[in-house]
N, CA, C and O atoms as CSV, one atom per row, in Angstrom:
chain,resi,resn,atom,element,x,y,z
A,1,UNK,N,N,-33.962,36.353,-92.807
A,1,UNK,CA,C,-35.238,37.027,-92.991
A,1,UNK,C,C,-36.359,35.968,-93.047
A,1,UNK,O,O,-36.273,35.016,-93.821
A,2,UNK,N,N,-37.499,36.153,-92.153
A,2,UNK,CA,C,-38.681,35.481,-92.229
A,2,UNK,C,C,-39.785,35.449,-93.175
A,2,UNK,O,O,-40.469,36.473,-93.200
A,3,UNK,N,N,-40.074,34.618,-93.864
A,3,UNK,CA,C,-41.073,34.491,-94.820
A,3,UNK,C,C,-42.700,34.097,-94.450
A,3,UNK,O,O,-43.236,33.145,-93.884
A,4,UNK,N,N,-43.223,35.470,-95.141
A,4,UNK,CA,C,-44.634,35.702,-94.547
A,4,UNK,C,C,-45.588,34.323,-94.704
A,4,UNK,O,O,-46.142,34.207,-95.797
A,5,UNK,N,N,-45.788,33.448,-93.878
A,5,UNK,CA,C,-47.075,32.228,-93.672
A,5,UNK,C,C,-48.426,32.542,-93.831
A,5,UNK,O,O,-49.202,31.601,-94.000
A,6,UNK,N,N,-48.911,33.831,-93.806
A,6,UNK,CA,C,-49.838,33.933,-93.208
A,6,UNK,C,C,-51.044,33.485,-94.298
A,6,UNK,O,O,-52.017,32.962,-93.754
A,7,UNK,N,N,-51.105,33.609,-95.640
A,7,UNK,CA,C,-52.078,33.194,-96.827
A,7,UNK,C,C,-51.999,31.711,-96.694
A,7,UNK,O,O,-53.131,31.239,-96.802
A,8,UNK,N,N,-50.907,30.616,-96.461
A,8,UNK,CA,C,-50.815,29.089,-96.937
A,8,UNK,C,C,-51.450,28.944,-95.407
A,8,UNK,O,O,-52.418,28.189,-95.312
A,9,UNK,N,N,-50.947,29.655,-94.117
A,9,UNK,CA,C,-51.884,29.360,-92.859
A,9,UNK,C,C,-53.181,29.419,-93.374
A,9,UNK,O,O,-53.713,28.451,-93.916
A,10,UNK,N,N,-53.507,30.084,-93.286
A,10,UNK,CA,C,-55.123,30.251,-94.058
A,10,UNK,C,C,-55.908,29.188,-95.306
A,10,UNK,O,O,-57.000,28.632,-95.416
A,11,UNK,N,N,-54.796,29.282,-96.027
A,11,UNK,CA,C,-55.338,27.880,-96.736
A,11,UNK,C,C,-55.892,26.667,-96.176
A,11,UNK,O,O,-56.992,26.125,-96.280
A,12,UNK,N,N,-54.821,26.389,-95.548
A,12,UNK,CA,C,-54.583,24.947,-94.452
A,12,UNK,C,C,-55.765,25.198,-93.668
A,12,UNK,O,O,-56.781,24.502,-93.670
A,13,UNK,N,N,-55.578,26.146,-93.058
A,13,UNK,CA,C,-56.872,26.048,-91.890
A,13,UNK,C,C,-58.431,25.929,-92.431
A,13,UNK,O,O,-59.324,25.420,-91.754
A,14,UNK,N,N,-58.643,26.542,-93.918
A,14,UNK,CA,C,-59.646,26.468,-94.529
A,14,UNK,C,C,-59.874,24.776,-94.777
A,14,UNK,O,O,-61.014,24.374,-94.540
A,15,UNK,N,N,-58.931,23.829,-95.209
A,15,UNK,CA,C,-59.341,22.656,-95.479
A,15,UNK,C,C,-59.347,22.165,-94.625
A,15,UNK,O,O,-59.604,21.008,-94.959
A,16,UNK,N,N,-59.151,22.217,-92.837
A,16,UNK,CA,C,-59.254,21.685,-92.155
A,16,UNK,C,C,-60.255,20.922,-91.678
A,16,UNK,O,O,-61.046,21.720,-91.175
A,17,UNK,N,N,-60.729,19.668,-91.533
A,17,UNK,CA,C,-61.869,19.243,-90.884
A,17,UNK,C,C,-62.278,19.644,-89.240
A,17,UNK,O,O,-61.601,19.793,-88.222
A,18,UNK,N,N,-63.044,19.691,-89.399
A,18,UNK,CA,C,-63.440,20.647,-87.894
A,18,UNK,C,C,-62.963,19.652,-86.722
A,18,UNK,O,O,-62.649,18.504,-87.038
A,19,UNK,N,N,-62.903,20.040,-85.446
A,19,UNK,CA,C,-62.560,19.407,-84.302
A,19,UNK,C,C,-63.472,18.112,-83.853
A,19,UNK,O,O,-63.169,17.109,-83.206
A,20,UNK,N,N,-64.557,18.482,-84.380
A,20,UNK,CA,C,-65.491,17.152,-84.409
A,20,UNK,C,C,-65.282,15.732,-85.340
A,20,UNK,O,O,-65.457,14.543,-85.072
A,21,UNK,N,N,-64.869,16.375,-86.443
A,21,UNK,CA,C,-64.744,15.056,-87.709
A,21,UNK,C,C,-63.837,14.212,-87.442
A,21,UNK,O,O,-63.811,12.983,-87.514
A,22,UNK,N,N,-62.583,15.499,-86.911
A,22,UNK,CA,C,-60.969,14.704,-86.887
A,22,UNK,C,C,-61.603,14.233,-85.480
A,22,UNK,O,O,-61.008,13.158,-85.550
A,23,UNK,N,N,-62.165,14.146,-84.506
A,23,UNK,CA,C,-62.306,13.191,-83.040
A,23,UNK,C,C,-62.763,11.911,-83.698
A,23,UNK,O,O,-62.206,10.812,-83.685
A,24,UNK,N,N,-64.055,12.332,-84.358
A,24,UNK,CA,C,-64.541,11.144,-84.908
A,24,UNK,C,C,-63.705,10.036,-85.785
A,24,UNK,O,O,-64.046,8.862,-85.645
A,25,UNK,N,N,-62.621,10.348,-86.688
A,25,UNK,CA,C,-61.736,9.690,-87.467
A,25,UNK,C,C,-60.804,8.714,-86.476
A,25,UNK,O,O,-60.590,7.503,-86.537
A,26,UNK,N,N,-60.080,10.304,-85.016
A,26,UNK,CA,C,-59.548,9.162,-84.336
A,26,UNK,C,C,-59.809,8.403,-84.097
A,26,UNK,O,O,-59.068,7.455,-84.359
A,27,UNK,N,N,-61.322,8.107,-83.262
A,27,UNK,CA,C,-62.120,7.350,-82.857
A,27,UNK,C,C,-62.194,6.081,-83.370
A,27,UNK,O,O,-62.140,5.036,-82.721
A,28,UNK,N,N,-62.348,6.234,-84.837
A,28,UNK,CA,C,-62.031,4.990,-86.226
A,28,UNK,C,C,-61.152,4.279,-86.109
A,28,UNK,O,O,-61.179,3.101,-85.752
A,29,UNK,N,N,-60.021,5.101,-86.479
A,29,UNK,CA,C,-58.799,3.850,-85.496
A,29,UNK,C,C,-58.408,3.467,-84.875
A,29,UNK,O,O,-57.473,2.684,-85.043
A,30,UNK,N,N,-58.944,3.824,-83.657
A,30,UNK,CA,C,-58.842,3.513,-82.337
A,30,UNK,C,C,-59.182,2.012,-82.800
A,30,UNK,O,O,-58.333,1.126,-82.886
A,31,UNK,N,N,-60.650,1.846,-83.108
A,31,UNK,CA,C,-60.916,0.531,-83.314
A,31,UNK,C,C,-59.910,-0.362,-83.862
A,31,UNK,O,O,-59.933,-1.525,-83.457
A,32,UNK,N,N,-59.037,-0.025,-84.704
A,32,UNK,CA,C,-58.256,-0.778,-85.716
A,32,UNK,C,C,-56.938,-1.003,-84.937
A,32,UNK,O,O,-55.921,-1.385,-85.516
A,33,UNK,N,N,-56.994,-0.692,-83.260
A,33,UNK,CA,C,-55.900,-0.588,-83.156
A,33,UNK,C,C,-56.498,-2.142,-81.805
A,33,UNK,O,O,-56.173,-2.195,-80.619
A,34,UNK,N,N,-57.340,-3.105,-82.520
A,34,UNK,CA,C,-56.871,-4.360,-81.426
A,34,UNK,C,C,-56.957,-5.537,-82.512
A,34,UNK,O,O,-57.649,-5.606,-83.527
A,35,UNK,N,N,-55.898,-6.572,-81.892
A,35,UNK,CA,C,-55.583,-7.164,-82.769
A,35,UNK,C,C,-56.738,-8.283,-83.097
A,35,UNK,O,O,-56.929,-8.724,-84.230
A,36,UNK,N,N,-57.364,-8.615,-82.111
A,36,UNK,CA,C,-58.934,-9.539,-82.435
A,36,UNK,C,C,-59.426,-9.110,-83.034
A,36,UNK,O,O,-59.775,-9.819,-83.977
A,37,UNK,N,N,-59.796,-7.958,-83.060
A,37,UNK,CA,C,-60.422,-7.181,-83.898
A,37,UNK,C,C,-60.067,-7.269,-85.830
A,37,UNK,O,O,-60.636,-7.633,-86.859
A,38,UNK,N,N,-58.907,-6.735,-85.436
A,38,UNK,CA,C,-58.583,-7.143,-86.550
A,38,UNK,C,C,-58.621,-8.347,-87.665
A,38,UNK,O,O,-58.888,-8.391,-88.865
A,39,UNK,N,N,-58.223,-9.298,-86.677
A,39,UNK,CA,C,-58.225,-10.875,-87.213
A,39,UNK,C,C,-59.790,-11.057,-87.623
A,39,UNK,O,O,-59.986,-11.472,-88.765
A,40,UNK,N,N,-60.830,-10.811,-86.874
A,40,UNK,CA,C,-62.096,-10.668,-87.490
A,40,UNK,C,C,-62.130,-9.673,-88.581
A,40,UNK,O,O,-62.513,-10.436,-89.467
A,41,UNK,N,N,-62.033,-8.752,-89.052
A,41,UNK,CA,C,-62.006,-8.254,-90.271
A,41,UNK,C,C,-61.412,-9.074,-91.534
A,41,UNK,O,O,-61.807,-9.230,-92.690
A,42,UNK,N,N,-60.552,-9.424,-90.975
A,42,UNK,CA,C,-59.758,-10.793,-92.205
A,42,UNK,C,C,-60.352,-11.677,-92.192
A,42,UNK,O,O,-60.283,-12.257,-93.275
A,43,UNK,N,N,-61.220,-12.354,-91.201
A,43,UNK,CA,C,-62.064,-13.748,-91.514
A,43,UNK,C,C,-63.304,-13.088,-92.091
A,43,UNK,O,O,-64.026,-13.846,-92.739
A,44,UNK,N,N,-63.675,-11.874,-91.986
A,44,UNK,CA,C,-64.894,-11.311,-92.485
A,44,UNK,C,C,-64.822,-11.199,-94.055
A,44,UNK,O,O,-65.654,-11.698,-94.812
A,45,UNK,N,N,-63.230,-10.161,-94.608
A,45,UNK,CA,C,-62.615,-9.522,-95.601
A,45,UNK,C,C,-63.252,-11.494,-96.410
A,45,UNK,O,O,-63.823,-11.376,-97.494
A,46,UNK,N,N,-63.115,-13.047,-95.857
A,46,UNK,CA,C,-62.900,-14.092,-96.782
A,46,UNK,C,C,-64.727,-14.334,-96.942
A,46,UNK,O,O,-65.276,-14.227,-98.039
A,47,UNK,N,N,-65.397,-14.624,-95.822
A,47,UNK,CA,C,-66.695,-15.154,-95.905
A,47,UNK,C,C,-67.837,-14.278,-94.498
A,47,UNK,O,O,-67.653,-13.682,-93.437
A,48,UNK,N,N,-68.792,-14.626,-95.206
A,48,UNK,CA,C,-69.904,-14.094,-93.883
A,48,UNK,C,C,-69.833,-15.447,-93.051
A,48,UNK,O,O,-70.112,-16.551,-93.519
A,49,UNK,N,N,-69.394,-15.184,-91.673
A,49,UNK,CA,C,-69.562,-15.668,-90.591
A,49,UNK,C,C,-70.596,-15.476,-89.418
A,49,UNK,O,O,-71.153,-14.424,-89.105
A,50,UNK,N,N,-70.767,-17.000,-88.705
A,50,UNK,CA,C,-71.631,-16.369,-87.326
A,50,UNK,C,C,-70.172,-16.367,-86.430
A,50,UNK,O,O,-69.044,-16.726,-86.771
A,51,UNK,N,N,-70.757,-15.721,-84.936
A,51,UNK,CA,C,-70.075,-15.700,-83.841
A,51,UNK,C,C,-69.359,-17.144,-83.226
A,51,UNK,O,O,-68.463,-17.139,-82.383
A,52,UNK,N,N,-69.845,-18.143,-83.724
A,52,UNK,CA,C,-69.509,-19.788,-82.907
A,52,UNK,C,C,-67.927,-19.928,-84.254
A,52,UNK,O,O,-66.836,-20.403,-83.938
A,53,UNK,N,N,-68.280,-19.364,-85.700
A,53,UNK,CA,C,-67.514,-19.739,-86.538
A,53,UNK,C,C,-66.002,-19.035,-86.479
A,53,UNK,O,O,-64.905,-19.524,-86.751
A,54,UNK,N,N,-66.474,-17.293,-85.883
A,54,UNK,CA,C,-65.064,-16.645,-85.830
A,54,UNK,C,C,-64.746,-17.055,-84.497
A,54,UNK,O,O,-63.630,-16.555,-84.360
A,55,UNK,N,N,-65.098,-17.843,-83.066
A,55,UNK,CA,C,-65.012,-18.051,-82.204
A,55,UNK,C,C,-64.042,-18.954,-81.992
A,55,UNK,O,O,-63.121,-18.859,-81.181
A,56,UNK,N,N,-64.339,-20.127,-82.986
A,56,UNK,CA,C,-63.214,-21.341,-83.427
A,56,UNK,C,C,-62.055,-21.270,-83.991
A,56,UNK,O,O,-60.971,-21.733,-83.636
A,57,UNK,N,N,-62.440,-20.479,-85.158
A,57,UNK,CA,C,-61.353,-20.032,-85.955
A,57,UNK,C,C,-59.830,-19.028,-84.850
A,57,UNK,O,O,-58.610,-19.126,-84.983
A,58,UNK,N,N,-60.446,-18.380,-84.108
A,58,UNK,CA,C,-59.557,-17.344,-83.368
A,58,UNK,C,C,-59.187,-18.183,-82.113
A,58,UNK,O,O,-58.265,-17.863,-81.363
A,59,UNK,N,N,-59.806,-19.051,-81.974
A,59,UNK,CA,C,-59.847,-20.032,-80.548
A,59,UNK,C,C,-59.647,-19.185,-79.180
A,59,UNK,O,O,-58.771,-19.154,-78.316
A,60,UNK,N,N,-61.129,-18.374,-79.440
A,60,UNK,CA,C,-61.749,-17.489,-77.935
A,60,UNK,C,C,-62.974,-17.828,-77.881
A,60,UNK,O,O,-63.784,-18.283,-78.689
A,61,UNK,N,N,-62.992,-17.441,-76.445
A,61,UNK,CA,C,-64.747,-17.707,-76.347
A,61,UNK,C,C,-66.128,-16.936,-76.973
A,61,UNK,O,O,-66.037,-15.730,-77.203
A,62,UNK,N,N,-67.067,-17.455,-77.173
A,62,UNK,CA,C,-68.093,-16.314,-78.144
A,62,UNK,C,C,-68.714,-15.186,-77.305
A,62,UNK,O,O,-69.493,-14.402,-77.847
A,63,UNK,N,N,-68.358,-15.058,-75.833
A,63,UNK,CA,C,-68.583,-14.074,-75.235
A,63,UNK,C,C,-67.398,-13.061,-75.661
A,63,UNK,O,O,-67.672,-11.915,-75.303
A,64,UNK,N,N,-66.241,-13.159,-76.283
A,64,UNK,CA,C,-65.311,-12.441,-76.178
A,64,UNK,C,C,-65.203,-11.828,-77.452
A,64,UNK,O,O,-64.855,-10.647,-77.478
A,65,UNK,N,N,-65.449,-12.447,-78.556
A,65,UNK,CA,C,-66.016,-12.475,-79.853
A,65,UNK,C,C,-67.100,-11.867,-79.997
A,65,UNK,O,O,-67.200,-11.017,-80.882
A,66,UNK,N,N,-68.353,-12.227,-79.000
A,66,UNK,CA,C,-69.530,-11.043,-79.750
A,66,UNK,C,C,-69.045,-9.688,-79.258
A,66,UNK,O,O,-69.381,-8.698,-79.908
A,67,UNK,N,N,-68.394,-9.563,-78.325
A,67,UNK,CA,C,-68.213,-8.384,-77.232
A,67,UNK,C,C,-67.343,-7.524,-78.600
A,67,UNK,O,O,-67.768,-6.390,-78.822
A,68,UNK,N,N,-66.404,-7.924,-79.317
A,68,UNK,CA,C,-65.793,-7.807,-80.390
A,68,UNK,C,C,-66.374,-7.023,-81.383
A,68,UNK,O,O,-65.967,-5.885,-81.617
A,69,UNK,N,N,-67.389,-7.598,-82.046
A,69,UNK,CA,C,-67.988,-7.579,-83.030
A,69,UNK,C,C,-69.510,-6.460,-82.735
A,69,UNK,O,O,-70.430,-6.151,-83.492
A,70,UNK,N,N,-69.199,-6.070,-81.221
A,70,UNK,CA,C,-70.272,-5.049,-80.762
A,70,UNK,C,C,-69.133,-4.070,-81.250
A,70,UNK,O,O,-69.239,-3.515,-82.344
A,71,UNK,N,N,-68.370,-3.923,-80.675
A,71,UNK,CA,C,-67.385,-2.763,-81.398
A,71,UNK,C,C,-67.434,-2.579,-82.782
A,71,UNK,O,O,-67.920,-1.609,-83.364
A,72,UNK,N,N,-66.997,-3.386,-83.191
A,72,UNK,CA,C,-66.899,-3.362,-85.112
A,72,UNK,C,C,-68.533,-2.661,-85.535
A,72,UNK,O,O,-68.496,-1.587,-86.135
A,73,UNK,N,N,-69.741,-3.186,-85.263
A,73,UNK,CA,C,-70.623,-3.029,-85.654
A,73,UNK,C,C,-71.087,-1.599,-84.893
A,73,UNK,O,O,-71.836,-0.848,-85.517
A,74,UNK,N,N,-70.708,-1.286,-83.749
A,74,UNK,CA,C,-71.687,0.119,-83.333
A,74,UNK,C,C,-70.158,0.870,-84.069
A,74,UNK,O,O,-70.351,2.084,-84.121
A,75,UNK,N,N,-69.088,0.591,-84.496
A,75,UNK,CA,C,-68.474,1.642,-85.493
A,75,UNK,C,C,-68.939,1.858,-86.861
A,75,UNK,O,O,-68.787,2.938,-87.432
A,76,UNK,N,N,-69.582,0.700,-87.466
A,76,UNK,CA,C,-70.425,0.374,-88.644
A,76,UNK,C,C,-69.488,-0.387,-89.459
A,76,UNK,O,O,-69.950,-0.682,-90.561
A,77,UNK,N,N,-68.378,-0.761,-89.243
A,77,UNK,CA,C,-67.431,-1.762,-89.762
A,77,UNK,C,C,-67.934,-3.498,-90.177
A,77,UNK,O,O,-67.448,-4.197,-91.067
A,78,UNK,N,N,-68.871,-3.805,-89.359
A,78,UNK,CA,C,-69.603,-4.845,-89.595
A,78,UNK,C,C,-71.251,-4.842,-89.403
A,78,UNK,O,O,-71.817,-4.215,-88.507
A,79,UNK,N,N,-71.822,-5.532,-90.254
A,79,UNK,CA,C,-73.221,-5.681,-90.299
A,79,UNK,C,C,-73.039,-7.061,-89.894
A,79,UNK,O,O,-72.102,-7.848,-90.032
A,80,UNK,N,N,-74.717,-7.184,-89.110
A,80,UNK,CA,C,-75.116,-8.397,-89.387
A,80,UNK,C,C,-76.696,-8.952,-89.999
A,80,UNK,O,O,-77.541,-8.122,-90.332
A,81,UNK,N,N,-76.898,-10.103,-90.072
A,81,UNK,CA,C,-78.427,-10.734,-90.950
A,81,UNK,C,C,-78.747,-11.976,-90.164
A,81,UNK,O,O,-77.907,-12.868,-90.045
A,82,UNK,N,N,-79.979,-12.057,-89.609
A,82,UNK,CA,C,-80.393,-12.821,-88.884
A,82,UNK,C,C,-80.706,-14.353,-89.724
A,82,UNK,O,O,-81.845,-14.453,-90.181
A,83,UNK,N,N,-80.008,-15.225,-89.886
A,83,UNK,CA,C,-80.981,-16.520,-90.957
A,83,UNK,C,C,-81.227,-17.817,-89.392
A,83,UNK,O,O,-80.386,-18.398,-88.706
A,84,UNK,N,N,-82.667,-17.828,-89.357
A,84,UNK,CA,C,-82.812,-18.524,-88.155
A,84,UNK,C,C,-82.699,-17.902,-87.049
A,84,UNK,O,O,-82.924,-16.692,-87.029
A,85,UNK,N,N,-82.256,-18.720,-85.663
A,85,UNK,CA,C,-81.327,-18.761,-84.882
A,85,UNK,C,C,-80.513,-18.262,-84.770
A,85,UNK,O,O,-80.304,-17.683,-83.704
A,86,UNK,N,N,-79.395,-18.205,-86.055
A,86,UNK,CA,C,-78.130,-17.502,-86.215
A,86,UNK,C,C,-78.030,-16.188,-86.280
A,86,UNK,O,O,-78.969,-15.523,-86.717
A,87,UNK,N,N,-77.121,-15.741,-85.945
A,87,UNK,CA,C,-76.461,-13.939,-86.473
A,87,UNK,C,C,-75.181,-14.400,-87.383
A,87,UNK,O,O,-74.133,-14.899,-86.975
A,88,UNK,N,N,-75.550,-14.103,-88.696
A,88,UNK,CA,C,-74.264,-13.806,-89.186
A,88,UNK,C,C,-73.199,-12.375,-89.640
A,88,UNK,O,O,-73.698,-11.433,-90.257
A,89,UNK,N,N,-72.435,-12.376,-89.437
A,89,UNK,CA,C,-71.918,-11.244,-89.438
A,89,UNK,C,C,-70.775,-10.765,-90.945
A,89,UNK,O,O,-69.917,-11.613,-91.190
A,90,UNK,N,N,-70.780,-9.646,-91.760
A,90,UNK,CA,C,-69.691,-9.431,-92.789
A,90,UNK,C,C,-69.317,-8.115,-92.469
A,90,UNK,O,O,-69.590,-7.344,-91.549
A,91,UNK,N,N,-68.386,-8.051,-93.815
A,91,UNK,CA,C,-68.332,-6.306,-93.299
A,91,UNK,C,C,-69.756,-5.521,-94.016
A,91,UNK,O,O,-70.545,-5.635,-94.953
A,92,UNK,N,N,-69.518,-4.885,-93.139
A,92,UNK,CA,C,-70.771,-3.502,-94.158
A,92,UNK,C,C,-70.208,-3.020,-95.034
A,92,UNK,O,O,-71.120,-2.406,-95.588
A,93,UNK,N,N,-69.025,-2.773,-95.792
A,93,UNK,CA,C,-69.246,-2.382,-97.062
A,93,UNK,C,C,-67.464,-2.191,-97.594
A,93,UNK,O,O,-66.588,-2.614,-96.840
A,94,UNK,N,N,-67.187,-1.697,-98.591
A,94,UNK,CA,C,-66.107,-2.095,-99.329
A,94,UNK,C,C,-64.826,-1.153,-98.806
A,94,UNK,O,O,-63.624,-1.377,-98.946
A,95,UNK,N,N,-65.544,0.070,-98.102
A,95,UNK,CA,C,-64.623,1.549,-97.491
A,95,UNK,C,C,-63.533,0.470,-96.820
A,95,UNK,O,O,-62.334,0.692,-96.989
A,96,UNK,N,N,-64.078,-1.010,-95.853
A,96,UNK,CA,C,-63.468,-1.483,-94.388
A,96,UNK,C,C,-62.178,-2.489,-95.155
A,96,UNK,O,O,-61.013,-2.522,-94.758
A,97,UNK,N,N,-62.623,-3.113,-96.098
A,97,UNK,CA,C,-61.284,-3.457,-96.833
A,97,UNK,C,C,-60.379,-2.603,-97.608
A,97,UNK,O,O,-59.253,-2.992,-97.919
A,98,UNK,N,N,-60.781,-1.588,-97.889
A,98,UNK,CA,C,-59.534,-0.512,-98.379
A,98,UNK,C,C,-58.736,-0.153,-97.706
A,98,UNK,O,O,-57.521,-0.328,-97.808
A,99,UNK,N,N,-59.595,0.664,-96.551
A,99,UNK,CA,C,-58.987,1.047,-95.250
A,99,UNK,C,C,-57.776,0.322,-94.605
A,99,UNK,O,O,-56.658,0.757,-94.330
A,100,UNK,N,N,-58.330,-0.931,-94.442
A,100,UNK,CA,C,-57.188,-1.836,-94.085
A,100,UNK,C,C,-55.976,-2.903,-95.149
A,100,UNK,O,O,-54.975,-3.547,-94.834
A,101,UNK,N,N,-56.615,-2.693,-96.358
A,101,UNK,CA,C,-55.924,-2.839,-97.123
A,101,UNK,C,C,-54.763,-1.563,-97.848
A,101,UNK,O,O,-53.973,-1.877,-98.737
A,102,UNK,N,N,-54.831,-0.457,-97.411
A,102,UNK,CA,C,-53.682,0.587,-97.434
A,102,UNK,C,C,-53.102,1.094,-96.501
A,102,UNK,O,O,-52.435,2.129,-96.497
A,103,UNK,N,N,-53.474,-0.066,-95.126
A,103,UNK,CA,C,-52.621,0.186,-93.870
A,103,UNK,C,C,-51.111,-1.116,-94.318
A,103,UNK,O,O,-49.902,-1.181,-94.093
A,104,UNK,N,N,-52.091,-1.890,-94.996
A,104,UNK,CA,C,-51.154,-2.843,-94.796
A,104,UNK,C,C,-50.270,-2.786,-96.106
A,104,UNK,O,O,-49.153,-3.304,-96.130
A,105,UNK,N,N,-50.697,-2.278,-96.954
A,105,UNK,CA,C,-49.432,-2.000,-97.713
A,105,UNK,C,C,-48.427,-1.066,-97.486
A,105,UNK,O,O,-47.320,-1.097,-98.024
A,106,UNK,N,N,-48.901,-0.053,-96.510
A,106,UNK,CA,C,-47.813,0.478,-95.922
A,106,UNK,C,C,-47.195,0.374,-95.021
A,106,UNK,O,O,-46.187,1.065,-94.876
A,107,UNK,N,N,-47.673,-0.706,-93.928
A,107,UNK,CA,C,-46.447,-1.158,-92.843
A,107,UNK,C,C,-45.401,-2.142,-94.007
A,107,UNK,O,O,-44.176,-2.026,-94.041
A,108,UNK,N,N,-46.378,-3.302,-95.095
A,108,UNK,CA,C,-44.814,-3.476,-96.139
A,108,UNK,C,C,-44.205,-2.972,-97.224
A,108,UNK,O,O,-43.887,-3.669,-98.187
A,109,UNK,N,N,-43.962,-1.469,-97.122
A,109,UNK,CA,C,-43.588,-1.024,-97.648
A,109,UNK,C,C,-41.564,-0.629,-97.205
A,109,UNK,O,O,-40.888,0.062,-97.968
């Protein structure tokens, strides 16, 4: 005998985030899913950097690196502050180390 779904369907579908939010979320990790990318979030997660500094550190070129860090930043994952000449770049705010700090406790888990 089959047991009626139809009230907990309804629940569920009520908390659902609409088709727009959940695109937008994928969208989020999409970003998180290259590994330069990443490695800049960890040199970010230690100090504010310019582009010549995560350039060295990753040993790529700073065309490949800002191209990088256009991603991170039009996702809002990184800000940057002009001093001089320079662009330096951090994260924008504390959400981007959680985020990736409870991915990574669960791949070692």
């Amino acid at each position: 005998m089959a047991h009626d779904h139809k009230q907990l369907l309804l629940t569920v579908e009520g908390m659902m985030p609409s088709d727009e939010k959940l695109s937008d979320l994928a969208d989020l990790f999409k970003v998180f899913g290259d590994t330069t990318r990443m490695k800049i979030l960890y040199a970010l997660f230690e100090s504010e950097l310019c582009v010549c500094a995560i350039s060295e550190l990753l040993h790529m070129s700073q065309s490949a690196i800002s191209h990088q860090l256009k991603v991170l930043k039009d996702n809002r994952l990184v800000k940057s502050r002009r001093g001089g000449k320079t662009v330096f770049y951090s994260l924008a705010d504390g959400h981007v180390e959680s985020i990736i700090g409870q991915g990574f406790e669960h791949i070692n888990e």
